[in-house]
Backbone atoms as SQL, in Angstrom:
CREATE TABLE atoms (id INTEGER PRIMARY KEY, chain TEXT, resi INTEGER, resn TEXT, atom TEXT, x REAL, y REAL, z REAL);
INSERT INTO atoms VALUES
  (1, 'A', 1, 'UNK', 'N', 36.249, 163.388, 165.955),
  (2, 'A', 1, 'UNK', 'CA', 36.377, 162.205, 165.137),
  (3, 'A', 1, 'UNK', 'C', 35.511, 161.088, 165.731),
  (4, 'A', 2, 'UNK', 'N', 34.604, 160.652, 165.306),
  (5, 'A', 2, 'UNK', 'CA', 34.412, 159.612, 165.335),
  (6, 'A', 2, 'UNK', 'C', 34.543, 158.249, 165.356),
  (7, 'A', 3, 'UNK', 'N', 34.414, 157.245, 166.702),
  (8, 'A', 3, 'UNK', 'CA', 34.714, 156.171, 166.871),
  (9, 'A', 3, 'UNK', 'C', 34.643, 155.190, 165.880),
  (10, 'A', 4, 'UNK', 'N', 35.054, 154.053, 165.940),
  (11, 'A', 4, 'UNK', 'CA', 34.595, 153.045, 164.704),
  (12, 'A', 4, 'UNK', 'C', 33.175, 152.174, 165.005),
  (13, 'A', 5, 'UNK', 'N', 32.942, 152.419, 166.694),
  (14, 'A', 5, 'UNK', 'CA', 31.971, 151.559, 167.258),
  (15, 'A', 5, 'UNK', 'C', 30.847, 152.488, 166.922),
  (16, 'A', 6, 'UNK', 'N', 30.766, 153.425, 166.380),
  (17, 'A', 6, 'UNK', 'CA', 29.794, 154.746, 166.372),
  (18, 'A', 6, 'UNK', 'C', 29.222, 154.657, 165.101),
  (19, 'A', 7, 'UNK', 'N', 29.818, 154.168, 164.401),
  (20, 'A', 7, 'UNK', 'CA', 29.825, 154.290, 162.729),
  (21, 'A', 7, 'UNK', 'C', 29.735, 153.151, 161.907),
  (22, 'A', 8, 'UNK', 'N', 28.894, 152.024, 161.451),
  (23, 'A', 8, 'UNK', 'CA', 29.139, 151.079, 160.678),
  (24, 'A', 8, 'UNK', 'C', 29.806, 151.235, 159.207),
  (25, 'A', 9, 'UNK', 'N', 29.224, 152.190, 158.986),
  (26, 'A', 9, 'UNK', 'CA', 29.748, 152.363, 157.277),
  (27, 'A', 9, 'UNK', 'C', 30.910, 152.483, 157.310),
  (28, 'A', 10, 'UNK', 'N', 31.817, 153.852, 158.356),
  (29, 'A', 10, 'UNK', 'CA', 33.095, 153.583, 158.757),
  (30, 'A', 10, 'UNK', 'C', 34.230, 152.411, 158.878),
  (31, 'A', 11, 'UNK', 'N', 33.234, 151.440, 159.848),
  (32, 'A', 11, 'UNK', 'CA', 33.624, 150.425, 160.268),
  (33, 'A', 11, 'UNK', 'C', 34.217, 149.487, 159.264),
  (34, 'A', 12, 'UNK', 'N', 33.093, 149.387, 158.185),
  (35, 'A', 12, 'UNK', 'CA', 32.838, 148.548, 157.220),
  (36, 'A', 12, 'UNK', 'C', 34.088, 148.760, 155.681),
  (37, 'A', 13, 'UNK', 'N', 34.489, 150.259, 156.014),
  (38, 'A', 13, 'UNK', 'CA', 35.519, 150.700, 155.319),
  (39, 'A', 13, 'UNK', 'C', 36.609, 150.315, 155.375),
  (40, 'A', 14, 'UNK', 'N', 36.814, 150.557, 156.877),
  (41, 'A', 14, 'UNK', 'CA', 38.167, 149.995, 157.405),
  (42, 'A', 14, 'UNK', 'C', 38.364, 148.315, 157.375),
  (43, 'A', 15, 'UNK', 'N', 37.304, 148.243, 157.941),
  (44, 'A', 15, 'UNK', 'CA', 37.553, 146.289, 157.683),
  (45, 'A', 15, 'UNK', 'C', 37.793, 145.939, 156.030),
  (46, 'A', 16, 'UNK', 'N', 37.139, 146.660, 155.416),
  (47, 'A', 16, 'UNK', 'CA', 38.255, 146.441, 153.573),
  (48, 'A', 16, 'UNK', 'C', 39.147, 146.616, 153.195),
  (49, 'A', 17, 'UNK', 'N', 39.743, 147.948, 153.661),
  (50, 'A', 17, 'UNK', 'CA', 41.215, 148.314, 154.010),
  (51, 'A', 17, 'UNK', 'C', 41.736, 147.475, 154.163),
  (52, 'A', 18, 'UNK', 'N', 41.644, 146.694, 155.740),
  (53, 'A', 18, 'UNK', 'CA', 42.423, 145.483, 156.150),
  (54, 'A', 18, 'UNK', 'C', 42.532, 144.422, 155.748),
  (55, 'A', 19, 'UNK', 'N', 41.227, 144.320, 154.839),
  (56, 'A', 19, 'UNK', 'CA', 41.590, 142.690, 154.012),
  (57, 'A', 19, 'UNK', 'C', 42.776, 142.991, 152.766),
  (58, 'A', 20, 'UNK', 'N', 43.051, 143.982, 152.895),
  (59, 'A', 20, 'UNK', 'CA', 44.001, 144.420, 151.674),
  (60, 'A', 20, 'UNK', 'C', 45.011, 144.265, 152.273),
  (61, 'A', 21, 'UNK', 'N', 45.143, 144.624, 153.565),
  (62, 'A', 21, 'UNK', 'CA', 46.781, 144.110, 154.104),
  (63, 'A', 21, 'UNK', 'C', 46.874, 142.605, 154.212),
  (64, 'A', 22, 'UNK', 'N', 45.884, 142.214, 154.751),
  (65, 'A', 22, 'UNK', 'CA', 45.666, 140.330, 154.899),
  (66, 'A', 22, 'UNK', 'C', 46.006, 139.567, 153.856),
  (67, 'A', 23, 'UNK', 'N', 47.153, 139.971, 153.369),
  (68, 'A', 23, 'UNK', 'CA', 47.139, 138.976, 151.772),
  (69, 'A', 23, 'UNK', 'C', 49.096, 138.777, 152.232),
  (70, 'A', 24, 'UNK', 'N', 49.414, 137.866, 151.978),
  (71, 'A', 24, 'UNK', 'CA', 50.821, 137.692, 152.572),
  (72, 'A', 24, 'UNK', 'C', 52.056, 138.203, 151.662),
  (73, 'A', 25, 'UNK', 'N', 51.231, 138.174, 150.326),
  (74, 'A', 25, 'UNK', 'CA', 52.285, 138.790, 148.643),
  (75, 'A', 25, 'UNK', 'C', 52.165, 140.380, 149.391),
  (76, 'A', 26, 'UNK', 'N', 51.046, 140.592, 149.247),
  (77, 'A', 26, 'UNK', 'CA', 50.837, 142.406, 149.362),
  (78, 'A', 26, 'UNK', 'C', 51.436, 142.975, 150.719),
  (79, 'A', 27, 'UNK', 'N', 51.291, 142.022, 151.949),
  (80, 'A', 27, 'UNK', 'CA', 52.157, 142.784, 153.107),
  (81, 'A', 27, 'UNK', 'C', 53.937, 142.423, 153.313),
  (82, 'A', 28, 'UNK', 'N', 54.098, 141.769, 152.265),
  (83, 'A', 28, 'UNK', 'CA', 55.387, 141.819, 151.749),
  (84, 'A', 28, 'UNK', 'C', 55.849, 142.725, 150.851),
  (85, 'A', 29, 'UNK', 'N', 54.987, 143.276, 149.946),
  (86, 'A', 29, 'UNK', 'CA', 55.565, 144.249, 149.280),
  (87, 'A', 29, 'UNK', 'C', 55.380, 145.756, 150.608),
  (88, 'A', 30, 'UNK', 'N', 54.252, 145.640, 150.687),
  (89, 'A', 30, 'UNK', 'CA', 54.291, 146.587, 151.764),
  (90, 'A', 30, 'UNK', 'C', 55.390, 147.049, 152.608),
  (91, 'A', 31, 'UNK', 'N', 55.681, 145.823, 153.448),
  (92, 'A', 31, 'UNK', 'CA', 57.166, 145.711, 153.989),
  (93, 'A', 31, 'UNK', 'C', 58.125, 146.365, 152.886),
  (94, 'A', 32, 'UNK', 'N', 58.428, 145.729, 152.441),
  (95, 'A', 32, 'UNK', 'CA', 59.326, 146.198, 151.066),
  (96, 'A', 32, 'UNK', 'C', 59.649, 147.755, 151.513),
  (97, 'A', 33, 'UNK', 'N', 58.198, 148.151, 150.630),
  (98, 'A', 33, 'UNK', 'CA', 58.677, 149.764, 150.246),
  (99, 'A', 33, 'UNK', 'C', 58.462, 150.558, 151.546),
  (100, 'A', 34, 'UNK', 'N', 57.868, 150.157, 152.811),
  (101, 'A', 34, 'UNK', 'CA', 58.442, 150.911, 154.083),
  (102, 'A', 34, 'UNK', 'C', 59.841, 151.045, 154.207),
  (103, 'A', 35, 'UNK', 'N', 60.939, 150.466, 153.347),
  (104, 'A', 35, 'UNK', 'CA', 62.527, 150.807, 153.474),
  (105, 'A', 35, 'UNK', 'C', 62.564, 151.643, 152.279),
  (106, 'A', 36, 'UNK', 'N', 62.129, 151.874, 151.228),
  (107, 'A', 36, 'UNK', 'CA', 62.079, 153.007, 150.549),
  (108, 'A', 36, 'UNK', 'C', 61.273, 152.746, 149.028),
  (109, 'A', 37, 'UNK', 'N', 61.324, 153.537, 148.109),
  (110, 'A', 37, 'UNK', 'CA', 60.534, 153.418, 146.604),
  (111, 'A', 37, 'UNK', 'C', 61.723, 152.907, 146.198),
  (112, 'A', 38, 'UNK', 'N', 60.687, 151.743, 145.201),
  (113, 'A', 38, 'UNK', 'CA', 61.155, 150.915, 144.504),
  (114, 'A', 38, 'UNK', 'C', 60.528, 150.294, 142.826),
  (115, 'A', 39, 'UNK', 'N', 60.983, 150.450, 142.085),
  (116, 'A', 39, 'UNK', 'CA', 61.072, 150.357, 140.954),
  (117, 'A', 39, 'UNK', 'C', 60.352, 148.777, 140.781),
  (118, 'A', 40, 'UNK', 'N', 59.776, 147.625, 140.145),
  (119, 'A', 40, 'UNK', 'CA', 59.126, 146.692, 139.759),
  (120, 'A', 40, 'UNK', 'C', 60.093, 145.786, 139.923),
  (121, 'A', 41, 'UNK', 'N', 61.084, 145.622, 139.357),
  (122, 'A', 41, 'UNK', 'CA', 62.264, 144.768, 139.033),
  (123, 'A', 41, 'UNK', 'C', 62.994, 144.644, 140.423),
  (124, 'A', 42, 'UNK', 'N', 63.309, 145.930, 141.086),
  (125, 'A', 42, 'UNK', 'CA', 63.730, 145.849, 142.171),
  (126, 'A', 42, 'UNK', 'C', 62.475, 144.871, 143.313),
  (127, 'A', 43, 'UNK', 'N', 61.484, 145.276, 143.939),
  (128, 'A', 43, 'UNK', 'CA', 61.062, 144.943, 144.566),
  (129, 'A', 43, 'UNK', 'C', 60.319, 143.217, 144.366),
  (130, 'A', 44, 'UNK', 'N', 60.263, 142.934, 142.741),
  (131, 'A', 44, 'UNK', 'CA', 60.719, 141.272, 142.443),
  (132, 'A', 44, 'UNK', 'C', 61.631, 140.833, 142.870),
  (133, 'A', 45, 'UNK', 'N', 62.998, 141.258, 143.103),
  (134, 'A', 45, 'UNK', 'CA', 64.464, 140.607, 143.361),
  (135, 'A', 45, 'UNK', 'C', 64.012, 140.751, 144.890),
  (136, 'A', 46, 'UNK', 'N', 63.716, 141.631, 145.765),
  (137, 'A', 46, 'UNK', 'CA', 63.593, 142.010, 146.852),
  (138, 'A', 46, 'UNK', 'C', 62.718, 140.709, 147.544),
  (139, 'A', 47, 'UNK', 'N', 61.159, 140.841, 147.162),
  (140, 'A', 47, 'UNK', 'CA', 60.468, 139.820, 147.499),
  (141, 'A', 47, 'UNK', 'C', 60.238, 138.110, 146.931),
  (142, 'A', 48, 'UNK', 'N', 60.925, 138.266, 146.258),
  (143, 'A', 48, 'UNK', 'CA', 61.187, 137.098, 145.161),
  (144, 'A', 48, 'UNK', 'C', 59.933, 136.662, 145.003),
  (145, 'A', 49, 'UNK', 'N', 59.022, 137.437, 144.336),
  (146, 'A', 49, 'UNK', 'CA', 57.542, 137.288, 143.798),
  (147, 'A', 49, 'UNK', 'C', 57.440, 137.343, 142.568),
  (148, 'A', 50, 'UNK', 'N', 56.967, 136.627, 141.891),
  (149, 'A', 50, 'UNK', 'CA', 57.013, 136.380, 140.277),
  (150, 'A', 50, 'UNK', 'C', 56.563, 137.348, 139.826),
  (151, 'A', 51, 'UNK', 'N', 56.784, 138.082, 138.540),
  (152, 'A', 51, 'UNK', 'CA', 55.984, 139.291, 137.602),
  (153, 'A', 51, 'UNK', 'C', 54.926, 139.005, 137.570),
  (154, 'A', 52, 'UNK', 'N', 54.554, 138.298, 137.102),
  (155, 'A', 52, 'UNK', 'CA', 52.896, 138.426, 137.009),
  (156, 'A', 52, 'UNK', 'C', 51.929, 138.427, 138.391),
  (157, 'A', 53, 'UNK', 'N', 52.510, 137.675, 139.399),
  (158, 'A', 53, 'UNK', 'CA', 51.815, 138.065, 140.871),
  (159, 'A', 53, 'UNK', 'C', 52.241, 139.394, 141.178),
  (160, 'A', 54, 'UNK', 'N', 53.314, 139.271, 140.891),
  (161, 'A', 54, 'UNK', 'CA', 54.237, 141.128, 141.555),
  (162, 'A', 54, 'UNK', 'C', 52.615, 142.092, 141.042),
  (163, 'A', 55, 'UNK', 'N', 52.600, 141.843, 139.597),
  (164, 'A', 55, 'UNK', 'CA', 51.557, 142.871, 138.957),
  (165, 'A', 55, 'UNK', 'C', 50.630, 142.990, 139.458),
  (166, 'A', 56, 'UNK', 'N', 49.616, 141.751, 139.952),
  (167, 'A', 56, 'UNK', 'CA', 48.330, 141.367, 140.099),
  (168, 'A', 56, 'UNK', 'C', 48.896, 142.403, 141.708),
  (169, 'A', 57, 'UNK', 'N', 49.501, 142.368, 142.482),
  (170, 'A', 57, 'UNK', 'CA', 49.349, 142.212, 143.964),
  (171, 'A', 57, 'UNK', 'C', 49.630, 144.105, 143.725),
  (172, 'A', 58, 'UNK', 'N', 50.315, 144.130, 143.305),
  (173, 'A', 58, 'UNK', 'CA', 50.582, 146.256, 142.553),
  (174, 'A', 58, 'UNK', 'C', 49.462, 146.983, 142.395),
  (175, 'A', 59, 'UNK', 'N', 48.607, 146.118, 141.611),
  (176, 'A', 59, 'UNK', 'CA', 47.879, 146.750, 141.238),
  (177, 'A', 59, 'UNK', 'C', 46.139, 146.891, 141.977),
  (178, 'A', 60, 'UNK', 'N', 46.157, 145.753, 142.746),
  (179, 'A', 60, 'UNK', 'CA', 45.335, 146.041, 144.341),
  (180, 'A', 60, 'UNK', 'C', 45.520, 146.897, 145.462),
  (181, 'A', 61, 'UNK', 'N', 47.106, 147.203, 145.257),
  (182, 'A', 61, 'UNK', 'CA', 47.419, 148.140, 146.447),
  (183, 'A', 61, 'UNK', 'C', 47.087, 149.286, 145.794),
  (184, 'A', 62, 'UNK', 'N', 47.360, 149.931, 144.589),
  (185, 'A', 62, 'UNK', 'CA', 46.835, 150.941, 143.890),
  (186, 'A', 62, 'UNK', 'C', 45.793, 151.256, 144.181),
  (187, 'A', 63, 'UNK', 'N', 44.670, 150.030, 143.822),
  (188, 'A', 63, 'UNK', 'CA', 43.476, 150.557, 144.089),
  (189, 'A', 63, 'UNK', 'C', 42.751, 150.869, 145.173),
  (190, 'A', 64, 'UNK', 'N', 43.129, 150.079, 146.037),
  (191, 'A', 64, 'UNK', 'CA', 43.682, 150.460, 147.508),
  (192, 'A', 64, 'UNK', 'C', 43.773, 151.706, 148.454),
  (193, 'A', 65, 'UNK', 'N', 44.883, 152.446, 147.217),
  (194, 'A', 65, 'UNK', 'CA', 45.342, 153.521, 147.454),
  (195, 'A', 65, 'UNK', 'C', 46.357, 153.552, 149.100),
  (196, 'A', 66, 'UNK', 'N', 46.807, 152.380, 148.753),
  (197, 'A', 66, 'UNK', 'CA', 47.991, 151.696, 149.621),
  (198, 'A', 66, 'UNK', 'C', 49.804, 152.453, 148.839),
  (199, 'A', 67, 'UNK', 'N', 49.251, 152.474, 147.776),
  (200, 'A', 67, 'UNK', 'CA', 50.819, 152.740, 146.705),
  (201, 'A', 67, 'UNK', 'C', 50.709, 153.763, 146.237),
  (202, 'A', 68, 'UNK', 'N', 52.013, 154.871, 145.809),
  (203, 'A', 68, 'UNK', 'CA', 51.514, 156.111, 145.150),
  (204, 'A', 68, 'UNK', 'C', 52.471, 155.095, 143.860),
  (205, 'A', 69, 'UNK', 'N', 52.318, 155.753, 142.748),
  (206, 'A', 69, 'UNK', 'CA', 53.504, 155.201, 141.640),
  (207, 'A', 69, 'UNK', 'C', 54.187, 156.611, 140.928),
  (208, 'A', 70, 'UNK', 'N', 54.839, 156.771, 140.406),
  (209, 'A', 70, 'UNK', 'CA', 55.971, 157.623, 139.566),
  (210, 'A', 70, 'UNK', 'C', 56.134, 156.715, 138.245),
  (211, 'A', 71, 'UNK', 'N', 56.410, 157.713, 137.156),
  (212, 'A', 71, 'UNK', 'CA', 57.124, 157.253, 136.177),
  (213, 'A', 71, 'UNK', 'C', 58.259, 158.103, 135.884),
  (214, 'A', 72, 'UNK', 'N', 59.215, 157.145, 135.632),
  (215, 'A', 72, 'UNK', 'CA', 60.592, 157.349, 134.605),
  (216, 'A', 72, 'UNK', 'C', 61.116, 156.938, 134.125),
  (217, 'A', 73, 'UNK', 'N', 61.121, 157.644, 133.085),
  (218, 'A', 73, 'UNK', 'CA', 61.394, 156.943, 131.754),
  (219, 'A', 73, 'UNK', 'C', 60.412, 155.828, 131.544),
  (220, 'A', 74, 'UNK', 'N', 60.970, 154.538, 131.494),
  (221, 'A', 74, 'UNK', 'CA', 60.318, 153.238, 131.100),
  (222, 'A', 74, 'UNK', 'C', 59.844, 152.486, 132.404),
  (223, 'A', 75, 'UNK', 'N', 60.927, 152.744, 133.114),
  (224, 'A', 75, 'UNK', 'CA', 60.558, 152.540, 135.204),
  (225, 'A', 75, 'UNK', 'C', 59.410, 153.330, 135.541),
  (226, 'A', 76, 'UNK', 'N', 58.622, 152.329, 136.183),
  (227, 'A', 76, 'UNK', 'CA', 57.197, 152.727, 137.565),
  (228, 'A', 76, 'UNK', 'C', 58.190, 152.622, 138.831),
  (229, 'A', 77, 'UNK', 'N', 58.005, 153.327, 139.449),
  (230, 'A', 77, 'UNK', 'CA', 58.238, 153.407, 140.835),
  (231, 'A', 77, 'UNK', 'C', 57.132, 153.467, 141.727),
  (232, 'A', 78, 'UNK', 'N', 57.501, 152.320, 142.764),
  (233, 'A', 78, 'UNK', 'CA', 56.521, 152.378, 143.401),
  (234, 'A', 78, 'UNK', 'C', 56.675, 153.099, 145.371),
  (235, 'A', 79, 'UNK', 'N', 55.816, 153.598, 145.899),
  (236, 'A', 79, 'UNK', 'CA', 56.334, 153.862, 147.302),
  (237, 'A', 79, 'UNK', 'C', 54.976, 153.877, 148.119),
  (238, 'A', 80, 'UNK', 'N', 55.135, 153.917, 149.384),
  (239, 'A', 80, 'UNK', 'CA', 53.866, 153.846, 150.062),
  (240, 'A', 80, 'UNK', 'C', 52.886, 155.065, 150.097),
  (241, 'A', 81, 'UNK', 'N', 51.681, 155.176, 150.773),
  (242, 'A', 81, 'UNK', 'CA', 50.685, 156.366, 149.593),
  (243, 'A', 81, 'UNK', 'C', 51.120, 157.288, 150.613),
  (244, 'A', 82, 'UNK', 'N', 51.227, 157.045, 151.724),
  (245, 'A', 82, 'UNK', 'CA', 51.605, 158.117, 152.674),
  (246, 'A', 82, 'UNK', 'C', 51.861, 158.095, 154.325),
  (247, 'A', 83, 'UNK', 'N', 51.971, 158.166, 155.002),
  (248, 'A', 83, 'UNK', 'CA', 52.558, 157.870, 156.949),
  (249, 'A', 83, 'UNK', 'C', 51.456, 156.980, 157.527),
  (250, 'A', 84, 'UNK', 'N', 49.899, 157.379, 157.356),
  (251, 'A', 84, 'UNK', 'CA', 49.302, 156.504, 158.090),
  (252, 'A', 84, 'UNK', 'C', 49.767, 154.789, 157.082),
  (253, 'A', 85, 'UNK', 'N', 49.885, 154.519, 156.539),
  (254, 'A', 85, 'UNK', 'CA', 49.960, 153.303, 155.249),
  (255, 'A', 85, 'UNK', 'C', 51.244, 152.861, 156.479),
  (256, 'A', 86, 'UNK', 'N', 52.267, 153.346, 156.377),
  (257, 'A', 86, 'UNK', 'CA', 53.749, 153.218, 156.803),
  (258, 'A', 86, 'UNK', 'C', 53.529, 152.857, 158.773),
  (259, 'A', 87, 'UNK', 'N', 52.441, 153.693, 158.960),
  (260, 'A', 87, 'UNK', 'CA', 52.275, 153.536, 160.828),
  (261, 'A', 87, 'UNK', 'C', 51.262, 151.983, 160.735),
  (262, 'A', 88, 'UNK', 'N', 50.903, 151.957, 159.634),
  (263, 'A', 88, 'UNK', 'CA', 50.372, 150.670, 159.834),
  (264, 'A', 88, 'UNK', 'C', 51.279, 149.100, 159.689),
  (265, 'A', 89, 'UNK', 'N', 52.107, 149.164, 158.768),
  (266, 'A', 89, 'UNK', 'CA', 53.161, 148.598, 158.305),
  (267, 'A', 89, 'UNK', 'C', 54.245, 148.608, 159.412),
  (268, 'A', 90, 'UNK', 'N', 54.331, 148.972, 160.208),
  (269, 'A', 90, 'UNK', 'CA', 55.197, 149.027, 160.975),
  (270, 'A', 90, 'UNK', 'C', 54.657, 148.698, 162.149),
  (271, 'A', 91, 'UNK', 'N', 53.355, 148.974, 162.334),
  (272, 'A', 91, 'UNK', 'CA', 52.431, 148.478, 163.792),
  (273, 'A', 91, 'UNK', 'C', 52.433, 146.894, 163.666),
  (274, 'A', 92, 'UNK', 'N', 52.221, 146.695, 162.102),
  (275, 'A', 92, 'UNK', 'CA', 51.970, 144.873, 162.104),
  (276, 'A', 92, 'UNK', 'C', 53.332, 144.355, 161.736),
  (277, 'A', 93, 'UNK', 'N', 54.571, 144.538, 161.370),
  (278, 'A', 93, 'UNK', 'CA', 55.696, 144.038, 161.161),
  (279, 'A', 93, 'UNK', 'C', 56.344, 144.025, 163.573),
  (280, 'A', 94, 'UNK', 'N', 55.554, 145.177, 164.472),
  (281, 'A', 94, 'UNK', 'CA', 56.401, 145.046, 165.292),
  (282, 'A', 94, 'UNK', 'C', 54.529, 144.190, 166.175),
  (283, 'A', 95, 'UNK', 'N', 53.526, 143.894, 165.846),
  (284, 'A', 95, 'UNK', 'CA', 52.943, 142.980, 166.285),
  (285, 'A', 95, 'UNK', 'C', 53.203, 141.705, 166.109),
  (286, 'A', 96, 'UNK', 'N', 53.942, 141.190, 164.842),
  (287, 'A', 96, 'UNK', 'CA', 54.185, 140.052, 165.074),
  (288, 'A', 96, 'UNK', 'C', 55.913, 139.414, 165.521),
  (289, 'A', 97, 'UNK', 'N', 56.629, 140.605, 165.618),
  (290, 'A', 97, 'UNK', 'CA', 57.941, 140.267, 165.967),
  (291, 'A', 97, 'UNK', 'C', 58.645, 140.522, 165.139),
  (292, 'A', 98, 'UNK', 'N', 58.663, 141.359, 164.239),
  (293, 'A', 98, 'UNK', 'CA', 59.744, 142.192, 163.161),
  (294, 'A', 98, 'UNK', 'C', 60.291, 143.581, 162.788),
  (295, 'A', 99, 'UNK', 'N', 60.043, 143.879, 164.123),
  (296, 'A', 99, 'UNK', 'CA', 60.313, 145.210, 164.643),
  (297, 'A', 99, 'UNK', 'C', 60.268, 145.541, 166.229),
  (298, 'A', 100, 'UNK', 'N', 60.501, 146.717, 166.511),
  (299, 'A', 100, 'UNK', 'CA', 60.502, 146.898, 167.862),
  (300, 'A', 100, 'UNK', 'C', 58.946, 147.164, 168.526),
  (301, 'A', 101, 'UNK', 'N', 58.559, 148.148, 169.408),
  (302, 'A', 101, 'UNK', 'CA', 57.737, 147.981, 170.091),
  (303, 'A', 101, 'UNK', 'C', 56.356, 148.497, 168.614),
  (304, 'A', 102, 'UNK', 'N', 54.969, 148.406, 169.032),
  (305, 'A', 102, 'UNK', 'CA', 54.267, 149.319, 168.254),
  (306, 'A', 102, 'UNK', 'C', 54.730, 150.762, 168.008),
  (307, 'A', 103, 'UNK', 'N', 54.062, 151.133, 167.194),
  (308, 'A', 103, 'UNK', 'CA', 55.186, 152.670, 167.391),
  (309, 'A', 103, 'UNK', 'C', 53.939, 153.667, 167.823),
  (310, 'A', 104, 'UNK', 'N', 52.580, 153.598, 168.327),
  (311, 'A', 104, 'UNK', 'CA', 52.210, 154.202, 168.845),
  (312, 'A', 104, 'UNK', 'C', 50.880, 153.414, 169.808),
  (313, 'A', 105, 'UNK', 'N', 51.341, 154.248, 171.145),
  (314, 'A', 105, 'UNK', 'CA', 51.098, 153.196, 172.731),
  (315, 'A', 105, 'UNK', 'C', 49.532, 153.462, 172.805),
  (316, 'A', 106, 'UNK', 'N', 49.106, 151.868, 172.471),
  (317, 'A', 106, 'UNK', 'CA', 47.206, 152.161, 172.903),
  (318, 'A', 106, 'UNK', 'C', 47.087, 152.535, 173.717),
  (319, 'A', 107, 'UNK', 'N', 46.155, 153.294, 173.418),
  (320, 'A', 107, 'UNK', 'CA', 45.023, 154.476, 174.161),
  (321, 'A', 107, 'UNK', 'C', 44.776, 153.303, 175.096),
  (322, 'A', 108, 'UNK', 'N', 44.398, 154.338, 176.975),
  (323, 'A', 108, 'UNK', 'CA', 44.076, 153.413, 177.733),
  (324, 'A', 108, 'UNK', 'C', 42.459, 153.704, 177.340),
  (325, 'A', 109, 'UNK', 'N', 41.434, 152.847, 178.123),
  (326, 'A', 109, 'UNK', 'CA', 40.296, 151.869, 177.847),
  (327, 'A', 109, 'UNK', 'C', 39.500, 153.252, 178.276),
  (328, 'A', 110, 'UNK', 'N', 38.409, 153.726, 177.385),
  (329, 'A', 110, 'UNK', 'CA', 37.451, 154.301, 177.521),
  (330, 'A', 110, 'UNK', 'C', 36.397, 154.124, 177.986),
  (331, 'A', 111, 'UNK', 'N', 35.129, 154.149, 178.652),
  (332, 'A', 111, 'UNK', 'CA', 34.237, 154.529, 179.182),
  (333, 'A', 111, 'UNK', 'C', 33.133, 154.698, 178.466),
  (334, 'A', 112, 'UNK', 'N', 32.352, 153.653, 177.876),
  (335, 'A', 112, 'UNK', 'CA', 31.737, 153.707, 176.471),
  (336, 'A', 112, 'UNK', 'C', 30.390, 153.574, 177.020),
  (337, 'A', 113, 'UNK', 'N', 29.310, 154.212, 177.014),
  (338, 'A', 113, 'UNK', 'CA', 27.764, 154.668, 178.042),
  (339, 'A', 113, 'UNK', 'C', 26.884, 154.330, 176.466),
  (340, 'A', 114, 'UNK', 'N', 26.255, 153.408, 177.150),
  (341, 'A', 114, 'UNK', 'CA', 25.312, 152.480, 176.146),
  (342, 'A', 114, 'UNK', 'C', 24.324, 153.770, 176.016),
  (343, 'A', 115, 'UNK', 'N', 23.197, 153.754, 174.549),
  (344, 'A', 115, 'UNK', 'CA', 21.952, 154.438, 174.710),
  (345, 'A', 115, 'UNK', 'C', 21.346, 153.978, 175.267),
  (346, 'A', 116, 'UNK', 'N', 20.119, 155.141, 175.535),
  (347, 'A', 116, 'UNK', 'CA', 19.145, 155.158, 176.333),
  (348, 'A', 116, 'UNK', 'C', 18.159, 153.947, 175.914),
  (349, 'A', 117, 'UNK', 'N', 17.970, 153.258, 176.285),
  (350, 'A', 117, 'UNK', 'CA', 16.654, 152.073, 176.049),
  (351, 'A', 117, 'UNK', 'C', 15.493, 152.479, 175.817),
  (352, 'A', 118, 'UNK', 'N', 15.011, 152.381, 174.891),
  (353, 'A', 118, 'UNK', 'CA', 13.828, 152.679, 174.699),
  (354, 'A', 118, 'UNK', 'C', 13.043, 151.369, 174.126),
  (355, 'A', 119, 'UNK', 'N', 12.076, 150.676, 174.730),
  (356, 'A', 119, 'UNK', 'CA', 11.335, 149.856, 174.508),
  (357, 'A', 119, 'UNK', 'C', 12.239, 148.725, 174.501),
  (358, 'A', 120, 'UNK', 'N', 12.838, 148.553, 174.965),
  (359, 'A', 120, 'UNK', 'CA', 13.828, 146.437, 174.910),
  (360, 'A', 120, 'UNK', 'C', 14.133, 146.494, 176.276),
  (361, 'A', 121, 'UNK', 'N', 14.084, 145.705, 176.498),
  (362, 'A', 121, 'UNK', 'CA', 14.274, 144.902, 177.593),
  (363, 'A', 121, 'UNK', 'C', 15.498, 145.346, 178.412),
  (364, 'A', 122, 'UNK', 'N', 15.446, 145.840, 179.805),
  (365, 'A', 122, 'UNK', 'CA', 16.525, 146.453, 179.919),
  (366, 'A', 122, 'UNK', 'C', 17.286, 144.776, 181.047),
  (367, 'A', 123, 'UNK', 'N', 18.796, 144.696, 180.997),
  (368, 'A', 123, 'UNK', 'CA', 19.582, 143.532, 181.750),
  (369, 'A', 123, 'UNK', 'C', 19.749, 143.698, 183.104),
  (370, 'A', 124, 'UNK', 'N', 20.291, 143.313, 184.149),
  (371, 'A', 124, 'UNK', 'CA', 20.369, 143.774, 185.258),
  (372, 'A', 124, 'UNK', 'C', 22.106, 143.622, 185.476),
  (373, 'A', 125, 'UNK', 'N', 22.943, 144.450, 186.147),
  (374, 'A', 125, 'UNK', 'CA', 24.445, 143.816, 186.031),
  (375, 'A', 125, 'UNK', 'C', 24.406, 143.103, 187.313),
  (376, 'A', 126, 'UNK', 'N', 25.274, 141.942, 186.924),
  (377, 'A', 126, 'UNK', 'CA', 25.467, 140.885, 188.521),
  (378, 'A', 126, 'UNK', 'C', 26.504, 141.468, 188.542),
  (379, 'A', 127, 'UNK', 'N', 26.695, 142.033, 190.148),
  (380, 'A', 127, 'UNK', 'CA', 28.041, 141.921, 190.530),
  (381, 'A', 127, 'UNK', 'C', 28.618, 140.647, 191.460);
């Protein structure tokens, strides 16, 4: 697998991803349905977010591909798309103090060996 420092396009993926959590309506619903699927009506009463934002903010995570949805009957149900969505939701609910520890312990610090220089100027390290 490939690093994120290895890969811009990668990089550039994930940093869109994250502006999708960066929205304070959407990582509230998020929150939300990490306690389980929830129906439209429910997760309005839940987050006390108006219908028409509820919709607008639904339908970014969709595209997202943050939300899976169900139908029944006349009810959408909504739930999270799948574990990494939920390990993230739970990494940032216990980064800022709404949960317990992260739920998985950073990697200690790697050993990252610059390329070879070719033609620029090479630095000298001060110790």
């Amino acid at each position: 697998m490939t690093a994120l420092y290895q890969d811009r396009d990668a990089a550039a993926a994930a940093a869109d991803k994250i502006k999708t959590f960066a929205q304070a309506q959407r990582l509230m619903i998020l929150s939300c349905l990490l306690r389980g699927e929830y129906n439209v009506g429910e997760i309005a009463d839940i987050t006390s977010i108006g219908q028409p934002a509820l919709s607008q903010q639904l339908a970014e995570l969709r595209r997202a591909d943050l939300v899976q949805t169900r139908k029944e009957a006349k009810q959408v149900w909504y739930r999270l798309a799948d574990e990494n969505v939920a390990l993230c939701v739970r990494n940032i609910e216990a980064m800022f103090g709404f949960g317990g520890s992260p739920v998985l312990p950073v990697a200690s610090p790697t050993t990252i060996s610059a390329p070879a220089a070719e033609g620029v100027a090479g630095f000298a390290r001060i110790l």
